[in-house]
N, CA and C atoms of all chains as a GROMACS GRO file, in nm:
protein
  561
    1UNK      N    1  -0.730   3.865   4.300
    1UNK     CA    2  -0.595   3.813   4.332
    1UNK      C    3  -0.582   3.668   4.288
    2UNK      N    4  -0.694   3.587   4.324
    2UNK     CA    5  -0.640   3.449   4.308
    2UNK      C    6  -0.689   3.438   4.168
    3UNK      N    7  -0.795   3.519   4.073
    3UNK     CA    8  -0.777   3.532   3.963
    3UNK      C    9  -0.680   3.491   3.858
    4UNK      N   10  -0.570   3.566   3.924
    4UNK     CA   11  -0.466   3.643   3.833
    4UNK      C   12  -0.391   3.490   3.876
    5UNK      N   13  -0.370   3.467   3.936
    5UNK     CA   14  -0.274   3.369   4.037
    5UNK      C   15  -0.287   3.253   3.964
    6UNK      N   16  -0.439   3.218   3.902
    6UNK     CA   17  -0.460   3.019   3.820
    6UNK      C   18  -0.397   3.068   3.704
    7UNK      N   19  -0.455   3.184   3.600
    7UNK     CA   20  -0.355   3.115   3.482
    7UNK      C   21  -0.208   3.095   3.465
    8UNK      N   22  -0.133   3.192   3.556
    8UNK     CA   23  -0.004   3.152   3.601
    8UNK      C   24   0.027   3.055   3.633
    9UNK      N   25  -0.070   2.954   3.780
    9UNK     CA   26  -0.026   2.846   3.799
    9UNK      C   27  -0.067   2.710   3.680
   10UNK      N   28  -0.138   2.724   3.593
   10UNK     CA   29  -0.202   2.688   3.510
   10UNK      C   30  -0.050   2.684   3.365
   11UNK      N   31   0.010   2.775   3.366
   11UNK     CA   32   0.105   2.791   3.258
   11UNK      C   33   0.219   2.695   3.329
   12UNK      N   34   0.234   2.717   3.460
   12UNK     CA   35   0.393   2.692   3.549
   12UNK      C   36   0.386   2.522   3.525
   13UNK      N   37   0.218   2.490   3.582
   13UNK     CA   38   0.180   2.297   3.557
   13UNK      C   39   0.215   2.250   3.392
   14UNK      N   40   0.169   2.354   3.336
   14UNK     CA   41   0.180   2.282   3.160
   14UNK      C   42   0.343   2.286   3.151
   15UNK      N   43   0.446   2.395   3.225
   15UNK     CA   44   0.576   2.406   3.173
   15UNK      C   45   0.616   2.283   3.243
   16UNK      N   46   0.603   2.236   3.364
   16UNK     CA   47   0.629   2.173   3.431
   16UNK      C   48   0.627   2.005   3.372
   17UNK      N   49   0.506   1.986   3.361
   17UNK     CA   50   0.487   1.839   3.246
   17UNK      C   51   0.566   1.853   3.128
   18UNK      N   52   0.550   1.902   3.048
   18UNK     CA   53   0.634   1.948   2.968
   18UNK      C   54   0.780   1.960   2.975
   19UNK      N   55   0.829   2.002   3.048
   19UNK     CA   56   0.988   1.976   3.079
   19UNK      C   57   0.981   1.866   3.158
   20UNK      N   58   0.950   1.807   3.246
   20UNK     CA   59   0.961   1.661   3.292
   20UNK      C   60   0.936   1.570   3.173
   21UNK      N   61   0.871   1.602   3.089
   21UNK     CA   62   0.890   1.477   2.974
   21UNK      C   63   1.017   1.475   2.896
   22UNK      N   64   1.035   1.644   2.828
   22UNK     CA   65   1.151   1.637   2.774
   22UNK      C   66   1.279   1.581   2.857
   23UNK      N   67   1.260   1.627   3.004
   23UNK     CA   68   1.412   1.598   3.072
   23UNK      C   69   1.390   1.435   3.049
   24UNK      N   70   1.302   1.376   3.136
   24UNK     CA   71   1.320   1.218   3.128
   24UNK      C   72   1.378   1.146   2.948
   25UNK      N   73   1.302   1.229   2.851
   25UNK     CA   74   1.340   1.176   2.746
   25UNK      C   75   1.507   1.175   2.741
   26UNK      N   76   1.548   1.305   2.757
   26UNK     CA   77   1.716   1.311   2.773
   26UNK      C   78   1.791   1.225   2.834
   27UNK      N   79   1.714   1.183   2.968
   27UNK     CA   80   1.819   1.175   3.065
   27UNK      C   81   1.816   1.001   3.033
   28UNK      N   82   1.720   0.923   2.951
   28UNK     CA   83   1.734   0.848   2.920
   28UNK      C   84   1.754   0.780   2.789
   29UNK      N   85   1.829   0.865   2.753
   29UNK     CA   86   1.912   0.831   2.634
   29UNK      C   87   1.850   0.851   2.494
   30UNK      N   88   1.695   0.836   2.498
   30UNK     CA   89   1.680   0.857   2.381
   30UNK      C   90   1.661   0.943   2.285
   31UNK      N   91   1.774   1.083   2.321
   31UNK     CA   92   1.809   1.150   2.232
   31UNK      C   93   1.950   1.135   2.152
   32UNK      N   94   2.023   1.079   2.234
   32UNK     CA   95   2.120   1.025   2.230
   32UNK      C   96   2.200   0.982   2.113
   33UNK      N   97   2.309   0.927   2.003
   33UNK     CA   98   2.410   0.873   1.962
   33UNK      C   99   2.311   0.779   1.916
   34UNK      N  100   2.292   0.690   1.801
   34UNK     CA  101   2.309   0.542   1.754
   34UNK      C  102   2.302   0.433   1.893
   35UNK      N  103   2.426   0.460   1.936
   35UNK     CA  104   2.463   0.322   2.032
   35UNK      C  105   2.372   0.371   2.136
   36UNK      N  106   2.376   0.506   2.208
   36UNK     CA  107   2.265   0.456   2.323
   36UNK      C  108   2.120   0.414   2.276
   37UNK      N  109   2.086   0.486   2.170
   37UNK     CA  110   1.943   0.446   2.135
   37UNK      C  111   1.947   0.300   2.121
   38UNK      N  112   2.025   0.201   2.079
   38UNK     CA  113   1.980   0.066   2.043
   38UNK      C  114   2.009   0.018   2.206
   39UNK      N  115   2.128   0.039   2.328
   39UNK     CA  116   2.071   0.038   2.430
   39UNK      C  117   1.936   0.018   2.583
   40UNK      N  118   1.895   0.128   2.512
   40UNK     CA  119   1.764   0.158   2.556
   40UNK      C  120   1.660   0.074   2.507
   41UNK      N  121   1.638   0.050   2.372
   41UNK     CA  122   1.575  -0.077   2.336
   41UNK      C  123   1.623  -0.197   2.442
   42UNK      N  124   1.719  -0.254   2.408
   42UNK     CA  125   1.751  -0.369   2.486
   42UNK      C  126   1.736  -0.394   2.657
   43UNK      N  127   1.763  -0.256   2.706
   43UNK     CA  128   1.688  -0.218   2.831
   43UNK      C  129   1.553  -0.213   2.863
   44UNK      N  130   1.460  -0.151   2.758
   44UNK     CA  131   1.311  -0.167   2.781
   44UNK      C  132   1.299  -0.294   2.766
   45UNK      N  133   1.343  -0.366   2.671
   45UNK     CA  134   1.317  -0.517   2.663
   45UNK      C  135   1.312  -0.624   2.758
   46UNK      N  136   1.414  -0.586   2.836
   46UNK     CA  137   1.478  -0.658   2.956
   46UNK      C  138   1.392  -0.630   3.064
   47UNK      N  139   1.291  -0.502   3.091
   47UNK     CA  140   1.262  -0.468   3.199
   47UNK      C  141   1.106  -0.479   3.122
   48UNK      N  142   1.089  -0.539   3.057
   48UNK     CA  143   0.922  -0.503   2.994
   48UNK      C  144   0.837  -0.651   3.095
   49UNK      N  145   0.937  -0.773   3.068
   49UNK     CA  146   0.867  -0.858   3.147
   49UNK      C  147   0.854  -0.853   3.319
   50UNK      N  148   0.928  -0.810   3.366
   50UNK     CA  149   0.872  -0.817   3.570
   50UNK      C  150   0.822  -0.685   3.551
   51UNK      N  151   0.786  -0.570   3.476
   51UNK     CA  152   0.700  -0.503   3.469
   51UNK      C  153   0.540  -0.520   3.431
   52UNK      N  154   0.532  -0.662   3.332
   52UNK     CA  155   0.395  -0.715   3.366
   52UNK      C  156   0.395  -0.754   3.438
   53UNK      N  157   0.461  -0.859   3.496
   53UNK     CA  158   0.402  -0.930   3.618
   53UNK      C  159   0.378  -0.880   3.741
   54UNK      N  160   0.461  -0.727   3.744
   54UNK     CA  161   0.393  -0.703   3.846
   54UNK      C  162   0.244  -0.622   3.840
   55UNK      N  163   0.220  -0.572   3.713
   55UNK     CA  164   0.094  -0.541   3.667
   55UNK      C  165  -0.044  -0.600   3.707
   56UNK      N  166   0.025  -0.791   3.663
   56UNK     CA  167  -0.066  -0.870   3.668
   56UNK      C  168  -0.078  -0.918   3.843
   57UNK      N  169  -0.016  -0.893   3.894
   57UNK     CA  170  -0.002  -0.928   4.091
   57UNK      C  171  -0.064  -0.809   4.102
   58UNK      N  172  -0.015  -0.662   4.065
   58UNK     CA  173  -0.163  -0.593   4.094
   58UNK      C  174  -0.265  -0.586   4.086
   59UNK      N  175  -0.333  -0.612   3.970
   59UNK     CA  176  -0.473  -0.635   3.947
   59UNK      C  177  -0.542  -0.748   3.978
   60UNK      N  178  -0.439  -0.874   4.040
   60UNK     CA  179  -0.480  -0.953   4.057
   60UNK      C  180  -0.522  -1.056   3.972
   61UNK      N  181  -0.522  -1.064   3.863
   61UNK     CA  182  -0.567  -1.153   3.749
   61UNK      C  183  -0.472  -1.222   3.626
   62UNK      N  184  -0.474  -1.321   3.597
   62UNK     CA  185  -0.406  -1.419   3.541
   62UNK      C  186  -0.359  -1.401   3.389
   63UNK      N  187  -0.255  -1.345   3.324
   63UNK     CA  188  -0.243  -1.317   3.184
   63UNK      C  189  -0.262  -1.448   3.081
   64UNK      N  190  -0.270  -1.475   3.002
   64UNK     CA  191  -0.255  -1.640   2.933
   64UNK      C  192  -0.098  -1.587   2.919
   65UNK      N  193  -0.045  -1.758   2.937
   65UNK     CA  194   0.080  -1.709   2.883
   65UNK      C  195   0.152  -1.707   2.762
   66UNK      N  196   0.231  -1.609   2.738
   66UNK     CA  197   0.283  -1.544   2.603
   66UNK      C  198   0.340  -1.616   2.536
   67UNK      N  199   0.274  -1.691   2.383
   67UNK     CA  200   0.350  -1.751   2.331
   67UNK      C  201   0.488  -1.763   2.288
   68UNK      N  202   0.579  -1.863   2.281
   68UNK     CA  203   0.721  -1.839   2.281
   68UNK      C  204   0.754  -1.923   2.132
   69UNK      N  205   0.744  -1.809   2.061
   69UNK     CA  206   0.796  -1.802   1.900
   69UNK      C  207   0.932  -1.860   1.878
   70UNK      N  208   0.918  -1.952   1.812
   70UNK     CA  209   1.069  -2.029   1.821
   70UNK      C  210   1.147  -1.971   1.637
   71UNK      N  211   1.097  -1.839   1.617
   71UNK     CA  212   1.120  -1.793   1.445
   71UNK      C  213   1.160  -1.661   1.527
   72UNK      N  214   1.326  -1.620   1.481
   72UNK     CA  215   1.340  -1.460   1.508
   72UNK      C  216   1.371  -1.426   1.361
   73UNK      N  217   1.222  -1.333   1.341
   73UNK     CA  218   1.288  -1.247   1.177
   73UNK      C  219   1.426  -1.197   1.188
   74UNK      N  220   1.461  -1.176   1.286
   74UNK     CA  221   1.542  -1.111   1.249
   74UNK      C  222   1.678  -1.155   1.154
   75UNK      N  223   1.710  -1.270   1.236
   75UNK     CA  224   1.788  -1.362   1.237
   75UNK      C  225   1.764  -1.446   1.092
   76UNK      N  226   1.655  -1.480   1.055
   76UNK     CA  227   1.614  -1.484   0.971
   76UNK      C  228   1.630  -1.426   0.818
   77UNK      N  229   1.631  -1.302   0.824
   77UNK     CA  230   1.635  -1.197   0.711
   77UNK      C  231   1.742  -1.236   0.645
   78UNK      N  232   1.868  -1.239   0.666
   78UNK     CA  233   1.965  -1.241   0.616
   78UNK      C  234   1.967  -1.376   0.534
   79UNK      N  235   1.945  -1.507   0.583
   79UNK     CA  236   1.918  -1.614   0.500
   79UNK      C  237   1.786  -1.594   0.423
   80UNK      N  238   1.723  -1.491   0.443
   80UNK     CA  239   1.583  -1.472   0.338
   80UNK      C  240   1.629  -1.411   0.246
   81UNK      N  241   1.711  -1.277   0.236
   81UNK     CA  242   1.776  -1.229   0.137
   81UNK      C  243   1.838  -1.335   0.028
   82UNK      N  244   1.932  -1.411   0.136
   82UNK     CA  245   2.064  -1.475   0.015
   82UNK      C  246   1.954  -1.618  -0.078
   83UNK      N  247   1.875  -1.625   0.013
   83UNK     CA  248   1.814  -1.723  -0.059
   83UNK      C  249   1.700  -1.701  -0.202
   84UNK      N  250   1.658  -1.521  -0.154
   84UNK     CA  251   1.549  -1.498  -0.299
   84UNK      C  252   1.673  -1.442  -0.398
   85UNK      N  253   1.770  -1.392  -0.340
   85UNK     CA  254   1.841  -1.307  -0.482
   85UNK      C  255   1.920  -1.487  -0.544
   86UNK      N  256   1.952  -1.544  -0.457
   86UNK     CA  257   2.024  -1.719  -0.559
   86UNK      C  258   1.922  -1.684  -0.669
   87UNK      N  259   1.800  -1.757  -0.538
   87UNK     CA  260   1.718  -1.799  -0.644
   87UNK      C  261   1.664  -1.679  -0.809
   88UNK      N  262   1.687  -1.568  -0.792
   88UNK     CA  263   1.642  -1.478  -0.874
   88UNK      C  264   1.793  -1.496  -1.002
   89UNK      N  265   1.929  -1.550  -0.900
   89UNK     CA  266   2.044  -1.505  -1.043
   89UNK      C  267   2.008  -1.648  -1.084
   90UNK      N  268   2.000  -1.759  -1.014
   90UNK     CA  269   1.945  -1.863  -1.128
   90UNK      C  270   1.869  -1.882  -1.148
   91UNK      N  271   1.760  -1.772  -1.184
   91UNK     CA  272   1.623  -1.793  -1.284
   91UNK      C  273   1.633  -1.842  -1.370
   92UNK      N  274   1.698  -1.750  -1.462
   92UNK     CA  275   1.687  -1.756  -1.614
   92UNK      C  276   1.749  -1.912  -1.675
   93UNK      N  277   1.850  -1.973  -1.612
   93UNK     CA  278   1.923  -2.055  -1.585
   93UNK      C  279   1.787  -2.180  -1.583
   94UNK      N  280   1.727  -2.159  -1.473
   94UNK     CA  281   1.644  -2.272  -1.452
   94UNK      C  282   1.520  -2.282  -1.523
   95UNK      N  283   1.459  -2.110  -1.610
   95UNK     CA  284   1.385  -2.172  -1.673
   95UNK      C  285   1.432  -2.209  -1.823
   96UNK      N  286   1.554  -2.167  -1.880
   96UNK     CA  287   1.595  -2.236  -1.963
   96UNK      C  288   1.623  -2.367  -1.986
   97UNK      N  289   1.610  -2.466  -1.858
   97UNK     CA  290   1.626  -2.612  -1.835
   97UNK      C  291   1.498  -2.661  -1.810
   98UNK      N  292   1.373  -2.577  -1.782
   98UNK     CA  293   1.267  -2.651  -1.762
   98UNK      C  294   1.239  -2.613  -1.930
   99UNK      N  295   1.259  -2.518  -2.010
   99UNK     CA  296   1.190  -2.474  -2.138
   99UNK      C  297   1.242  -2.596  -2.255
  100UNK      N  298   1.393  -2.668  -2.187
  100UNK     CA  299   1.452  -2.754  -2.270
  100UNK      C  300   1.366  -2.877  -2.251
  101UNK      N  301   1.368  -2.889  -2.125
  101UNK     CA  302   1.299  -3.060  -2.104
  101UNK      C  303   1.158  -3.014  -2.130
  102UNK      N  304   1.070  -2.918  -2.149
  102UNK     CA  305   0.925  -2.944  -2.188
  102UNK      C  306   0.934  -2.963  -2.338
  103UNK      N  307   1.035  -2.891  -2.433
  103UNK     CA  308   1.079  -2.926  -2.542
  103UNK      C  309   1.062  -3.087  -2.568
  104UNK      N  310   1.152  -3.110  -2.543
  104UNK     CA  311   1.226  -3.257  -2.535
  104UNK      C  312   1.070  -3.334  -2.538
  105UNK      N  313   1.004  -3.327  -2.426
  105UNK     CA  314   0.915  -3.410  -2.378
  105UNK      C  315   0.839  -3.429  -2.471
  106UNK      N  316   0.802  -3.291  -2.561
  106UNK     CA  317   0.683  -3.258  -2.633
  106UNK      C  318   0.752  -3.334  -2.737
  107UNK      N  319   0.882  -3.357  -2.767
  107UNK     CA  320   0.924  -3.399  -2.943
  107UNK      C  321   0.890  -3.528  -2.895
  108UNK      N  322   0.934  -3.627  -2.794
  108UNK     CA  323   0.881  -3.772  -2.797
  108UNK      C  324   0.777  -3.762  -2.787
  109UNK      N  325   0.669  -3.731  -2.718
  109UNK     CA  326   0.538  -3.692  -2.753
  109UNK      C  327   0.521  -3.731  -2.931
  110UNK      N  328   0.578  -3.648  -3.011
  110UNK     CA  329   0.517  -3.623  -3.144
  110UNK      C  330   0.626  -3.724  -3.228
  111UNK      N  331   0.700  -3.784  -3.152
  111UNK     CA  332   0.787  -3.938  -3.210
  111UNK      C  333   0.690  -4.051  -3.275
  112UNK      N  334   3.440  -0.082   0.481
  112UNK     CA  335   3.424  -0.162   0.638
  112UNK      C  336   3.353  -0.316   0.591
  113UNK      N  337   3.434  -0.478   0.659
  113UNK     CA  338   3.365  -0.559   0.666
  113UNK      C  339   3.231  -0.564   0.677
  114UNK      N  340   3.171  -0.660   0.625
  114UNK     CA  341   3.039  -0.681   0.591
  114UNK      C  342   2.956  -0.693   0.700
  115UNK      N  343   3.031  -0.774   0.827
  115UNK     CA  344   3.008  -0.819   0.979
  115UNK      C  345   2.980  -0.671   1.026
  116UNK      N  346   3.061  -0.563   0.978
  116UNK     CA  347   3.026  -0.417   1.081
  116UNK      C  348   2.942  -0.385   1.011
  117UNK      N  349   2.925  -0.374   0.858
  117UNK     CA  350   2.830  -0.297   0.793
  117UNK      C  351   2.659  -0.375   0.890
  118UNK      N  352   2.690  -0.472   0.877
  118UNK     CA  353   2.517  -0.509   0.909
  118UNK      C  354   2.538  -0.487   1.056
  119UNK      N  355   2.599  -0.459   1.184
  119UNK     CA  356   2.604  -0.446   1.307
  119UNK      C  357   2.563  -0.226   1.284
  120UNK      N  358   2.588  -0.212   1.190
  120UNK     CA  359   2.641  -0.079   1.197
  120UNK      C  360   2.414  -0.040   1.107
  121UNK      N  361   2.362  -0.098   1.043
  121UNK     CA  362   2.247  -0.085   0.954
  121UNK      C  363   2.138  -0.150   1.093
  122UNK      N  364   2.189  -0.266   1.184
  122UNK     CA  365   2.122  -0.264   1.300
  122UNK      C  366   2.110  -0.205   1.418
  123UNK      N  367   2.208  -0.100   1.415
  123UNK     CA  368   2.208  -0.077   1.537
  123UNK      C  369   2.093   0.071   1.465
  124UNK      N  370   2.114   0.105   1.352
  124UNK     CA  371   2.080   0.254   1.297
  124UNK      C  372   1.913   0.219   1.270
  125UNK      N  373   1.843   0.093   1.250
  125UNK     CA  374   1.682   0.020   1.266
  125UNK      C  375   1.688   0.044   1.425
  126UNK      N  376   1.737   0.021   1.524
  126UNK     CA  377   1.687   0.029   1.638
  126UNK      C  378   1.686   0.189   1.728
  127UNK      N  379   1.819   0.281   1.634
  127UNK     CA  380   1.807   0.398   1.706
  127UNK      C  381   1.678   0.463   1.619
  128UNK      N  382   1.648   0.418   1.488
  128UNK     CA  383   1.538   0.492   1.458
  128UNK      C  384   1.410   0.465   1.496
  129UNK      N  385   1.370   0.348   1.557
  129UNK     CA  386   1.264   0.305   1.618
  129UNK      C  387   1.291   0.454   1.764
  130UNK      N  388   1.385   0.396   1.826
  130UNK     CA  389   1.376   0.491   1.927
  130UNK      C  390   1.307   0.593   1.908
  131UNK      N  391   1.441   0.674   1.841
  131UNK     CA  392   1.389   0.842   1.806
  131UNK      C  393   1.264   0.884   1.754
  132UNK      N  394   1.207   0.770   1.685
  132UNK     CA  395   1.087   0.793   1.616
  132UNK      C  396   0.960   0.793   1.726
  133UNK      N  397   0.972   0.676   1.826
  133UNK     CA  398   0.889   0.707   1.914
  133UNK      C  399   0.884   0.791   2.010
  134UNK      N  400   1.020   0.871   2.085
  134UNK     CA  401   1.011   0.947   2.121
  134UNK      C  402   0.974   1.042   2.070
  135UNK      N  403   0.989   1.077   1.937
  135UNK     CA  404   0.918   1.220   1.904
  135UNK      C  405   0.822   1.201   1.852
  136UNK      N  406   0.740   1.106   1.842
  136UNK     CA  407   0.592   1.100   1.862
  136UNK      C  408   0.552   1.091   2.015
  137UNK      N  409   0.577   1.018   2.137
  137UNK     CA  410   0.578   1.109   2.263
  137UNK      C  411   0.561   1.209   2.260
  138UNK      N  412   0.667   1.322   2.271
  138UNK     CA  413   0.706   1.428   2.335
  138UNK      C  414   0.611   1.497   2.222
  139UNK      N  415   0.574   1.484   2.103
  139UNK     CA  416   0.477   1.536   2.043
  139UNK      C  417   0.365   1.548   2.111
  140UNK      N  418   0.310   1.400   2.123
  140UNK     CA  419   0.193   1.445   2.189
  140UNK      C  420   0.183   1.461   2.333
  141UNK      N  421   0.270   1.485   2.400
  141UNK     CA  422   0.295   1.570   2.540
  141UNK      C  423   0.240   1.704   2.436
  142UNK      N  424   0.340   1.742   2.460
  142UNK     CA  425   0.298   1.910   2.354
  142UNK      C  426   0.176   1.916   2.326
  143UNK      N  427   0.119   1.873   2.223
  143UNK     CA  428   0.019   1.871   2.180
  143UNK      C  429  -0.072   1.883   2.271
  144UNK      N  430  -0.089   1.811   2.376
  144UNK     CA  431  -0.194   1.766   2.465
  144UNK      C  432  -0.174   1.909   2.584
  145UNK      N  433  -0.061   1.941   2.611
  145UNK     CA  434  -0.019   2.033   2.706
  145UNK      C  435  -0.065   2.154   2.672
  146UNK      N  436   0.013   2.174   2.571
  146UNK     CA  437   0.040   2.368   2.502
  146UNK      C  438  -0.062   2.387   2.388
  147UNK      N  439  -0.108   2.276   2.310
  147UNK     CA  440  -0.118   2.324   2.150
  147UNK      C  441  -0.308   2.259   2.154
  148UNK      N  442  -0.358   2.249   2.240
  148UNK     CA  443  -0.488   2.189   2.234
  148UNK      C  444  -0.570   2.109   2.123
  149UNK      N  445  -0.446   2.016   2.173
  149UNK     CA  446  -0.493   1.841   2.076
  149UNK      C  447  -0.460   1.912   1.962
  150UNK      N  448  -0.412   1.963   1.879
  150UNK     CA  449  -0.396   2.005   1.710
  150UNK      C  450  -0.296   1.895   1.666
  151UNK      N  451  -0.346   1.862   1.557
  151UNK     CA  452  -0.196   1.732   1.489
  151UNK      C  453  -0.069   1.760   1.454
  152UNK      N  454  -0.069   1.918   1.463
  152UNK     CA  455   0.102   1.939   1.406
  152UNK      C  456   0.210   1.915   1.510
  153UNK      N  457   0.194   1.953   1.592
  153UNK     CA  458   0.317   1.873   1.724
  153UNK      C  459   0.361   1.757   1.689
  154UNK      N  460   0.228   1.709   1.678
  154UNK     CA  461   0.258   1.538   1.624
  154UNK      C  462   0.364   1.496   1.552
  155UNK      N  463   0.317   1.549   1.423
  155UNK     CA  464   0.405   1.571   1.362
  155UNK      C  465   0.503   1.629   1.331
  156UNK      N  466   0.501   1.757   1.391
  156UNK     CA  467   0.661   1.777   1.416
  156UNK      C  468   0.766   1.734   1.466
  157UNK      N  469   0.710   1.642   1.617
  157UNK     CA  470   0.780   1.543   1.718
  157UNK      C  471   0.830   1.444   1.585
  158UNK      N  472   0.734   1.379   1.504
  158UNK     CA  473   0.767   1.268   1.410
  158UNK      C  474   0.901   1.275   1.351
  159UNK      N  475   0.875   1.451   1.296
  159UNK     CA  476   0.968   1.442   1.163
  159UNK      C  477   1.150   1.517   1.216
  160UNK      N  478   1.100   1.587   1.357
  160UNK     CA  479   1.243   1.580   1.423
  160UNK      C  480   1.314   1.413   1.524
  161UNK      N  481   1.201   1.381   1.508
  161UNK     CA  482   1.281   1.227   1.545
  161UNK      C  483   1.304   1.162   1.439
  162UNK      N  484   1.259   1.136   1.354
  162UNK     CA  485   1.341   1.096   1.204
  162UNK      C  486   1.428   1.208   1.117
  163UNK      N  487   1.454   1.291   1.143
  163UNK     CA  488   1.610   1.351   1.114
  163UNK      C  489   1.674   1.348   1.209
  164UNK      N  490   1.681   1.301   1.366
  164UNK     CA  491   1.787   1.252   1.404
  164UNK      C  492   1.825   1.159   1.408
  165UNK      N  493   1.737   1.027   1.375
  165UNK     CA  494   1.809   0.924   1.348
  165UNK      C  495   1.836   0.908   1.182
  166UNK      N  496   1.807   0.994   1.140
  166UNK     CA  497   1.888   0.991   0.969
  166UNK      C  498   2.019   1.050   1.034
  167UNK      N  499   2.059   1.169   1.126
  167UNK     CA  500   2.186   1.187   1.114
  167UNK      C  501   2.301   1.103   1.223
  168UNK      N  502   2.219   1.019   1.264
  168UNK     CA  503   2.304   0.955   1.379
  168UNK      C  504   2.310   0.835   1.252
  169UNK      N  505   2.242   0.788   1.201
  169UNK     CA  506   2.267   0.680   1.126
  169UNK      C  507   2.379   0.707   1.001
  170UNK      N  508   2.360   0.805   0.955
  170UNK     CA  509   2.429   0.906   0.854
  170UNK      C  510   2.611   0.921   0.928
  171UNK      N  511   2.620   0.982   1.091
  171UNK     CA  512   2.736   0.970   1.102
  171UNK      C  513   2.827   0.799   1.153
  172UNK      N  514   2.698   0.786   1.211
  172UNK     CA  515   2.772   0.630   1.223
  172UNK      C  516   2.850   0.572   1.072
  173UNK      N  517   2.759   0.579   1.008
  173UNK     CA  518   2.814   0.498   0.860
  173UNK      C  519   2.931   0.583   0.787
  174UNK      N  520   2.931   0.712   0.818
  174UNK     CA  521   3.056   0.774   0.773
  174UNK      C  522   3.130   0.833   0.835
  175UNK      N  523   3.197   0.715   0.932
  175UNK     CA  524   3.274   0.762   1.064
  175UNK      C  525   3.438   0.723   1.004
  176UNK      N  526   3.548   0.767   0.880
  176UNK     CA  527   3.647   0.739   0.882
  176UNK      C  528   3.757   0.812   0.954
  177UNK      N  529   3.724   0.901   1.030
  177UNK     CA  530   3.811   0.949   1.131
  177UNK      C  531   3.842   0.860   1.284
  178UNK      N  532   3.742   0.806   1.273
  178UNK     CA  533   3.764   0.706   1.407
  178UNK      C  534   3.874   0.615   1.434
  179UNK      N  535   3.882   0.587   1.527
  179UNK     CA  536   4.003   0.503   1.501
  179UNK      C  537   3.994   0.388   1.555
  180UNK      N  538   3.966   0.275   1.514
  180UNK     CA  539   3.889   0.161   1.485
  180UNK      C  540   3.945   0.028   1.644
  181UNK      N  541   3.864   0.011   1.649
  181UNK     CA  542   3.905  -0.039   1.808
  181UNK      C  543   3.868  -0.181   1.862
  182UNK      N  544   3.934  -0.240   1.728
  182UNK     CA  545   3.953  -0.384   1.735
  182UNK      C  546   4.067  -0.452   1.700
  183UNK      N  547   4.155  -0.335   1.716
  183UNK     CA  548   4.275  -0.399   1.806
  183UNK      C  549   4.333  -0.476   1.959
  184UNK      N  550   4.322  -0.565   1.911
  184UNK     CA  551   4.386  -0.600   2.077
  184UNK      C  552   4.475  -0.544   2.135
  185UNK      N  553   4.479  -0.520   2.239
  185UNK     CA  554   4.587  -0.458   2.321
  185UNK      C  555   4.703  -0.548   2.386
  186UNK      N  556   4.813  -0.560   2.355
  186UNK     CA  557   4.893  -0.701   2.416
  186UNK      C  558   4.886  -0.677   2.586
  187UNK      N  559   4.894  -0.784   2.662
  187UNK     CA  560   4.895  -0.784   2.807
  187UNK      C  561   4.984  -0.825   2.854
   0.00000   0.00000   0.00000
């Protein structure tokens, strides 16, 4: 009887984890639309720090504290873009003005 | 669409694919670990159905001209 009874309860525990992951995944958005998914980022974000600390009050022990990066790529990118493609449309431009003045230099040179 | 939505509209579609991507590497290896005894294909299946949904959420966001655009003010 109780045989028969574990792999059943054995299947019911695996369905069980198993749909509790999928449901939580649902029910928190990240199956979701575009907009909730970037949401949920900004939510884990928000809740990632008093979730260490209370980590660190549990275990009792002292984290170093987290350096505070004063550079957001992100923010960033966009002036990284406009600044390599300038610089790439006035290449040709600029090495045609360095190819003139090494010219130049080289003829007084041979003056 | 302005340039201001296009890049609000290419960021928001980097952060739903981070999402989706990690969730279906999750729920992969839930599976995996649960039903499929540790084998790598869950894995990857979780992977590659969380990156086709954020290809199609990113996909309809960017080709949403039926919407009806909602940055109009409303007079008060």
């Amino acid at each position: 009887m109780a045989g028969k009874i574990l792999p059943v309860l054995k299947l019911a525990t695996k369905v069980t984890i198993a749909g509790g992951a999928l449901y939580v995944a649902y029910d928190s958005g990240l199956l979701g639309g575009s907009e909730q998914g970037s949401k949920v980022i900004g939510k884990a974000k928000a809740a990632f720090p008093p979730a260490v600390d209370e980590w660190v009050k549990y275990f009792g022990f002292e984290l170093p504290a987290f350096p505070k990066i004063g550079f957001a790529p992100v923010e960033a990118w966009n002036s990284g873009v406009h600044s390599s493609i300038s610089a790439l449309s006035s290449g040709p431009t600029a090495v045609g003005d360095y190819t003139n003045q090494g010219l130049q230099y080289l003829k007084d040179l041979a003056k | 669409m302005s340039e201001k939505e296009l890049g609000k509209k290419l960021d928001r579609c980097l952060a739903d694919s981070a999402v989706k991507l990690g969730a279906g590497l999750g729920l992969g290896i839930v599976f995996s670990v649960v039903f499929f005894k540790r084998h790598t294909w869950p894995v990857a299946f979780g992977l590659g159905m969380g990156l086709g949904m954020a290809y199609t959420n990113c996909q309809n966001d960017l080709r949403a001209p039926y919407l009806i655009q909602r940055n109009i003010k409303m007079a008060s």
